[in-house]
N, C-alpha and C positions, 0 to 999 in steps of 0.2 A: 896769640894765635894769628899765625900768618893767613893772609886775604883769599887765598887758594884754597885754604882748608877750609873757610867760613863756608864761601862756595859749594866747596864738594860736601861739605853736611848739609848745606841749603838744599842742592839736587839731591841728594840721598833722601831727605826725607819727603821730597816731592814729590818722586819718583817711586821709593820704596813702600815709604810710608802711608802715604794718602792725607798728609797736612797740607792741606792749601797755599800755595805759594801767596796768595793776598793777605796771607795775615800776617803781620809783621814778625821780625826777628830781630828778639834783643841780646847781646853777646855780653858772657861774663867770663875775664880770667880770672880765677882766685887763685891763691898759691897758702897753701897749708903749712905757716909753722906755731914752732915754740915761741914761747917770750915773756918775760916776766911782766905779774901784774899786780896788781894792790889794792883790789876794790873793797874791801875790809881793814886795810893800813899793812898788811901786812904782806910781804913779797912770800909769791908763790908762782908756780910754770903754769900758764892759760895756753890754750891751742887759739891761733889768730889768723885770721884769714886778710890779705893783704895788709897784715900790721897793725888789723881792727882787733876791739873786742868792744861792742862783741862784732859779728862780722858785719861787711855793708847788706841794707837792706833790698830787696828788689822789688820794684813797681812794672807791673805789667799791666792789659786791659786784656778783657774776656779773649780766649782762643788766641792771643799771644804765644809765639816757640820764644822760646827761654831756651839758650843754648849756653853752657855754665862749662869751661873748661878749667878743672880739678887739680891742682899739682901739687901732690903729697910729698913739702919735706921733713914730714917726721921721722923719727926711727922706728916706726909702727904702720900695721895696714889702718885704715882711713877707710869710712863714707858717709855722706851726706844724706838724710833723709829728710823728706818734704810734710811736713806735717799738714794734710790738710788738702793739699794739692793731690786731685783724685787718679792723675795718670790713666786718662780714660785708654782705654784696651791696651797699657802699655806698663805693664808691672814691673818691667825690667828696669825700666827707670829710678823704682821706689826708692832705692838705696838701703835697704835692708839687706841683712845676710842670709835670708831664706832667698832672695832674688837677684842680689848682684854680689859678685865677687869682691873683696876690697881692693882699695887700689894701693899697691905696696909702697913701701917706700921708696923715694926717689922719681917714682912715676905717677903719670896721668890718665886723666878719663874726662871724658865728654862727653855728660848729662845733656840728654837732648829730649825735651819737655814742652809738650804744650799745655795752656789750662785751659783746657775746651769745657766750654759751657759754667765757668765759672765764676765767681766776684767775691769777695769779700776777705778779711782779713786770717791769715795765719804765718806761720814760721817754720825756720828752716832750721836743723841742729843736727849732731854727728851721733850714727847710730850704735855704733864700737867700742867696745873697751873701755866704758865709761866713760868717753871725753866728753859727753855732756857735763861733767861736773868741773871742764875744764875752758869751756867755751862753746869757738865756731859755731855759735846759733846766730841767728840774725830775722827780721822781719820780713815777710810776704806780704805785699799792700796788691789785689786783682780788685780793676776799678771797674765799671760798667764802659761798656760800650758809646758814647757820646750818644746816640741816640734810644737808646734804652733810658727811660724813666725809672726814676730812684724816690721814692718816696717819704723824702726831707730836701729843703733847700738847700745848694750845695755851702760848706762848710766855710768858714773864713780861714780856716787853718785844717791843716791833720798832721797829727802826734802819733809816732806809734812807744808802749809803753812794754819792754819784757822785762817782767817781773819773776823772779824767781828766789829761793832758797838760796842757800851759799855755805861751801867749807871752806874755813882756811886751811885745811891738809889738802896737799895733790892728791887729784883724781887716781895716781897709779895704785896710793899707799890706798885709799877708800875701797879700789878695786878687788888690792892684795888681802884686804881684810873679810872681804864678800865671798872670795874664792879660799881663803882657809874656813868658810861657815860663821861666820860673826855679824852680828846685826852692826850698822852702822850708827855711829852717834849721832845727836841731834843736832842739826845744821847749826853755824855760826852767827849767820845772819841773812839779810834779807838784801836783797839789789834790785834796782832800776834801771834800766840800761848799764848794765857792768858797774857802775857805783853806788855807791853805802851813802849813808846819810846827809841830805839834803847835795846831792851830788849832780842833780839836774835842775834847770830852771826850764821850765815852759812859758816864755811871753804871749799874754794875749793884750786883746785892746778892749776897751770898755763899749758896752755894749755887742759883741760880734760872738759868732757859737763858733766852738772847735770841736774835730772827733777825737777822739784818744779810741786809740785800738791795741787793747790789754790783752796783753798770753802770759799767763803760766809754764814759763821756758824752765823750771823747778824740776829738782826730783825729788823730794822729799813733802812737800807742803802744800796743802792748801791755802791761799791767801784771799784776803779782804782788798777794796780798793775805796777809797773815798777821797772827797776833794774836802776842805777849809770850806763850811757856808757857802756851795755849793750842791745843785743835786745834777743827775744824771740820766739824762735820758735813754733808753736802751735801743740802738737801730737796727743793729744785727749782730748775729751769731755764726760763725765759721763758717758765710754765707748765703746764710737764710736772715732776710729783712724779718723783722721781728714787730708786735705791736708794738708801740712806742711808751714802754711804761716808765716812769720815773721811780728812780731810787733816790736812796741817799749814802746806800755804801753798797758793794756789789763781792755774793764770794766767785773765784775763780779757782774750778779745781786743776789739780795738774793736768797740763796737756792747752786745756781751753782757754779759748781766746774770743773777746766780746769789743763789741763799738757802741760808744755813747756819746754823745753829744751833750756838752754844756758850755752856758751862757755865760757870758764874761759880764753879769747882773750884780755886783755887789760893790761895795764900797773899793776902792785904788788903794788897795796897798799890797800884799803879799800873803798867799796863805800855804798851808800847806798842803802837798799832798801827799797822802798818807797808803801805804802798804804793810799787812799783819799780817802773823800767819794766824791761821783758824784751826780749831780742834786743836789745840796744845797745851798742855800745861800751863808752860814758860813760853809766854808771847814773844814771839820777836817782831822788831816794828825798824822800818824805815820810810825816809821822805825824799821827796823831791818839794820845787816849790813852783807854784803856780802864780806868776808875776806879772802884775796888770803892768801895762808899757808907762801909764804915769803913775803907778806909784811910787810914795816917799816915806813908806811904813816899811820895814822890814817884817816876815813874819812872827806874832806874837800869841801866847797864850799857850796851854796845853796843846801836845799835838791830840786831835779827837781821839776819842776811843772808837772802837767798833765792836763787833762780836767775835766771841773768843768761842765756850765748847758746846754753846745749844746748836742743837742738830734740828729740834723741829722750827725754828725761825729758817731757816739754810734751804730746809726742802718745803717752805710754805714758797720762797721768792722762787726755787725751781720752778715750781709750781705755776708760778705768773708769769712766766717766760713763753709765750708763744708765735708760733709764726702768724705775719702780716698776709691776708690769705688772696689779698687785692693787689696786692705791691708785683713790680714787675721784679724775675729772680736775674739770670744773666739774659733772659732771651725776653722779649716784651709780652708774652702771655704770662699771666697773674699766679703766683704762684700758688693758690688755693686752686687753680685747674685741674690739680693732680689729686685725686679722692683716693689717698691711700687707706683710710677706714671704711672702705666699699668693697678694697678687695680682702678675701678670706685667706689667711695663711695657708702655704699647703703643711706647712709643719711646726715645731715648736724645737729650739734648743737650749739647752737650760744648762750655765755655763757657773761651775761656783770656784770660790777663789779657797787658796787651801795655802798652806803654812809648815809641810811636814819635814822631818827630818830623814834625810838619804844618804846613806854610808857614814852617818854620824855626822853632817854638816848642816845646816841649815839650808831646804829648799825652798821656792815657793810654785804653786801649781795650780793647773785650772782641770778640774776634772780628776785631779787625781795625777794628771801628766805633768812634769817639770820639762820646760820645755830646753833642749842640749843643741846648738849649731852643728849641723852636719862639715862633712870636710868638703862638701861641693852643695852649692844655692839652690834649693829645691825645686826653683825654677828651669835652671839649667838641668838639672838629672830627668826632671816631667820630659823637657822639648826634647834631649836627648836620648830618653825611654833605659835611665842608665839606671840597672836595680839594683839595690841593699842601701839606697839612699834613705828611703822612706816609705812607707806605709800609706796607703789610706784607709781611713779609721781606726790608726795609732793613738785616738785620743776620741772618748764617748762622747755623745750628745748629750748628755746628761750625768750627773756625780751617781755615782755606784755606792755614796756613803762610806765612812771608814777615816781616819785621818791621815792615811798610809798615802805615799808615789809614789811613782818611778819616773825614771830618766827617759826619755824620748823626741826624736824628733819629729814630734809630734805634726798631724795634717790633716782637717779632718774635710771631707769629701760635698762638693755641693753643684748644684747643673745652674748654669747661665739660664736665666729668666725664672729663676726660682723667686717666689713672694714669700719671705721668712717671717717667724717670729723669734726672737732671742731675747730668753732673762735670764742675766745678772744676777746672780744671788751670794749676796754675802752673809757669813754667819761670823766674821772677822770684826774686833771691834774697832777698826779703824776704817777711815770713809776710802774707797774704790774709787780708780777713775780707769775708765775702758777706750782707747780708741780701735777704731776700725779703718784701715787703707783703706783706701780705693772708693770708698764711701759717705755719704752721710745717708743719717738714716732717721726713722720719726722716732723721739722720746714720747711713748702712747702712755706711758705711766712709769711711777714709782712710790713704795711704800716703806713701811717698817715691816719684818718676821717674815712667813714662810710664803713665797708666791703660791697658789695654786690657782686653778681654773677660776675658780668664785673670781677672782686679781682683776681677770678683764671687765666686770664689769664697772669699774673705777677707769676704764681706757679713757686719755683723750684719741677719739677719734674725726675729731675735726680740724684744729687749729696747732698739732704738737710742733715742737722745736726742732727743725731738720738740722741737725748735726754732725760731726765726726769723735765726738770724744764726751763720753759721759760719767757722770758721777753716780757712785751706791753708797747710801749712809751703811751707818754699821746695824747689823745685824738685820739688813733688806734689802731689798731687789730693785731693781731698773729692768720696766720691760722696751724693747727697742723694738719695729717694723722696719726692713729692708726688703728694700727690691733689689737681688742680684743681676743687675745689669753691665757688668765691669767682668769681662773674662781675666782671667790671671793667676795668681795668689799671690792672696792680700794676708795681711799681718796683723793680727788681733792681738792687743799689748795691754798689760797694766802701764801708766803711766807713772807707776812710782817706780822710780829708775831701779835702786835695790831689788825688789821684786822681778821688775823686767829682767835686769841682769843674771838673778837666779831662775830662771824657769817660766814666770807667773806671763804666757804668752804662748801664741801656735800660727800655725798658717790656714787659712782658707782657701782651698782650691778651688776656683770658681771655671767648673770647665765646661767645652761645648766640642764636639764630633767635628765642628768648620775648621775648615782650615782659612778660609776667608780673612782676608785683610780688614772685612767690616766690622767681622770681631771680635778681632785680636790682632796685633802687630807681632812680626816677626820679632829674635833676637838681634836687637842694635847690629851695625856689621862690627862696630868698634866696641862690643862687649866683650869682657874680658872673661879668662878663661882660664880654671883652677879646679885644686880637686881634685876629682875622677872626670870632669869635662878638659882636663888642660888636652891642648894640643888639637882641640875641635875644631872646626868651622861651623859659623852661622849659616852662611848663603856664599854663594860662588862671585857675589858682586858688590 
């Protein structure tokens, strides 16, 4: 990106936007291709962003712009979604296909991102056509502000770990089989940063703590993480400082990403680190290795085991997972300041996962709605007021029962400063994993069987885990509190890709009457324009 252009996005968002010109601005060029890879031994096409896989990662500090210039050359549309990163009043950014157009082949786009009000660990990965199972994901490290208090010593080192699932088939052929109605086979294997067995070393030095910050970059699996004779301390969760409770092995469901801290406390030699999937028949397991700087042992012995298909060991450590209610969040007041179990929901939405079959293929649904991409970003049709895009309340608040769907681009309907409640209810016997854009929100409870009112009072409503992405065992609920603060539409996803890819997903319209820049951001002036919007204007400037 030539120096002129940085500029004129600098002034645009100045000017336009209302991001502070004191807060720094870090530039990224990425360039999107193909390229062959081998992280299972076996040559197959990954999607790579400047020649990476997986891609490079980015470090920013609280309310940092992040300005990422995109050049798609694949023979396919291309986009980038932010996992985790909240896009405060600025949806357009998300890179989903309910809010940005793709960017086609041969062309570019320039994501232009602040993380206001944020810190802590998450990742980046492509939201399209399955390339998740192809690459272009990479890590998010948002670090605190220098003088904002963090509540551990800072670290001798920081690791970041994407762990995930793995096919040796292309992503296209995986696709192909999703879209004739066919369940996908069960993953190959397991990865660490893009390589299979013992494929990474992490050097520490004896005696000094390091963080490791684990995401489930996967579509298919839930996975375990443990270290060799070591334990784990837990510091935070998708930005929320956390009590500081020790493990010894930790699950992450798909989508989630967590920070631990361990001590380089044990004997100099090598050990392993170990990743499994959980809930599965046929375990699949890979390592990295965790390498004290003098040791002269290589690693030795079984690699540990960990847990395979008990569910209530799974949701008792859910369970101890809570937020640190003293700890400063991105801004120096304590994050227990905020008494989300004081205030009363004004409603309840009751959200279940479904499995059915539509036109003889295999769908997946929430509410009964399979969710279908419209031919123009539902964002753009809202600002443009363009109709037969969408509906709202194309998709219930609650299941109507029956095991029947239909096709819909579905949107269901909600007012800025609304205090919700939303449960998750799975009658599915596989474990759910739910993220929410634009969001994190308090995990106030989860069970086994049918939620009903009696549910709340099992609430935590003191200390729960502020998140973006959560887990439902099989055949029970996850109930979540949000506060709709974040104008837009945001995108509510199963994080099992399969699923996502057929249906099991909708948008949230988060609206408000203002037209105010406080909030809500206009459309980018360099948003792109498709569909029933092609040929539009944003703004005259």
């Amino acid at each position: 990106m030539r120096d002129s252009c940085k500029v004129s996005i600098v002034l645009l968002l100045v000017l336009i936007n209302g991001v502070f010109g004191d807060n720094p601005y870090r530039f990224f060029t990425w360039k999107i291709t193909y390229g062959n890879i081998y992280p299972l031994g076996v040559k197959q096409q990954g999607i790579l962003i400047n020649g990476q896989f997986p891609g490079p990662h980015i470090d920013a500090i609280t309310n940092d712009n992040i300005i990422i210039s995109v050049f798609n050359y694949l023979k396919e549309p291309f986009l980038i979604s932010w996992n985790g990163v909240q896009q405060r009043k600025n949806s357009w950014q998300d890179g989903v296909i309910g809010t940005t157009c793709p960017i086609p082949p041969g062309k570019n786009f320039t994501y232009i991102i602040q993380v206001k009000d944020q810190i802590g660990s998450f990742y980046y990965f492509p939201s399209l056509a399955f390339h998740k199972a192809a690459g272009a994901f990479g890590a998010i490290r948002i670090w605190s502000r220098p003088r904002i208090p963090v509540p551990f010593p800072s670290p001798d080192g920081d690791f970041w770990l994407l762990a995930g699932d793995w096919y040796k088939t292309n992503h296209y052929v995986l696709r192909r089989l999703l879209e004739a109605g066919r369940n996908l086979p069960f993953p190959d294997g397991v990865l660490i940063n893009g390589r299979g067995w013992g494929g990474n070393t992490f050097t520490v030095h004896p005696g000094k703590t390091y963080r490791f910050r684990i995401s489930n970059v996967g579509v298919a699996t839930t996975l375990n993480f443990r270290i060799q004779g070591h334990t784990m301390k837990l510091v935070e969760v998708e930005g929320s400082h956390t009590i500081q409770n020790v493990y010894t092995s930790l699950d992450v469901h798909l989508g989630q990403s967590y920070s631990v801290l361990v001590t380089a406390n044990q004997a100099p030699q090598d050990y392993y680190i170990v990743v499994s999937s959980r809930f599965t028949r046929k375990v699949l397991t890979t390592t990295s290795i965790l390498h004290y700087s003098n040791s002269r042992r290589r690693v030795s012995g079984p690699v540990p085991s960990g847990p395979t298909l008990s569910i209530a060991s799974s949701l008792y450590q859910a369970r101890t997972i809570k937020r640190n209610l003293t700890a400063s969040g991105p801004r120096p007041n304590p994050q227990g300041s905020y008494h989300y179990g004081l205030i009363k929901p004004g409603r309840t939405i009751i959200l279940a996962n479904s499995a059915p079959w539509i036109n003889g293929k295999q769908r997946y649904a929430v509410n009964g709605a399979s969710f279908v991409a419209p031919d123009t970003p539902l964002k753009l049709a809202d600002y443009f007021k363009i109709p037969g895009v969408f509906n709202l309340g194309s998709i219930p608040t609650s299941p109507s029962g029956g095991n029947g769907g239909y096709l819909q681009s579905s949107v269901m309907a909600a007012n800025f400063r609304e205090f919700i409640e939303i449960v998750f209810q799975n009658w599915e016997n596989s474990v759910q994993s739910w993220h929410i854009s634009g969001y994190s929100f308090f995990v106030v409870g989860m069970d086994g069987g049918q939620w009903t009112t009696r549910s709340r009072s099992k609430y935590n409503l003191r200390d729960a885990v502020s998140r973006s992405t959560v887990q439902v065992y099989p055949r029970a609920w996850t109930a979540i509190y949000i506060a709709l603060d974040n104008v837009g539409m945001w995108n509510i996803r199963s994080e099992n890709w399969a699923r996502q890819y057929l249906g099991q997903q909708f948008y949230l319209r988060v609206y408000t009457s203002s037209t105010s820049y406080r909030d809500e951001y206009p459309p980018p002036k360099n948003a792109l324009m498709c569909g029933r919007a092609r040929g539009r204007h944003t703004r005259p400037f």
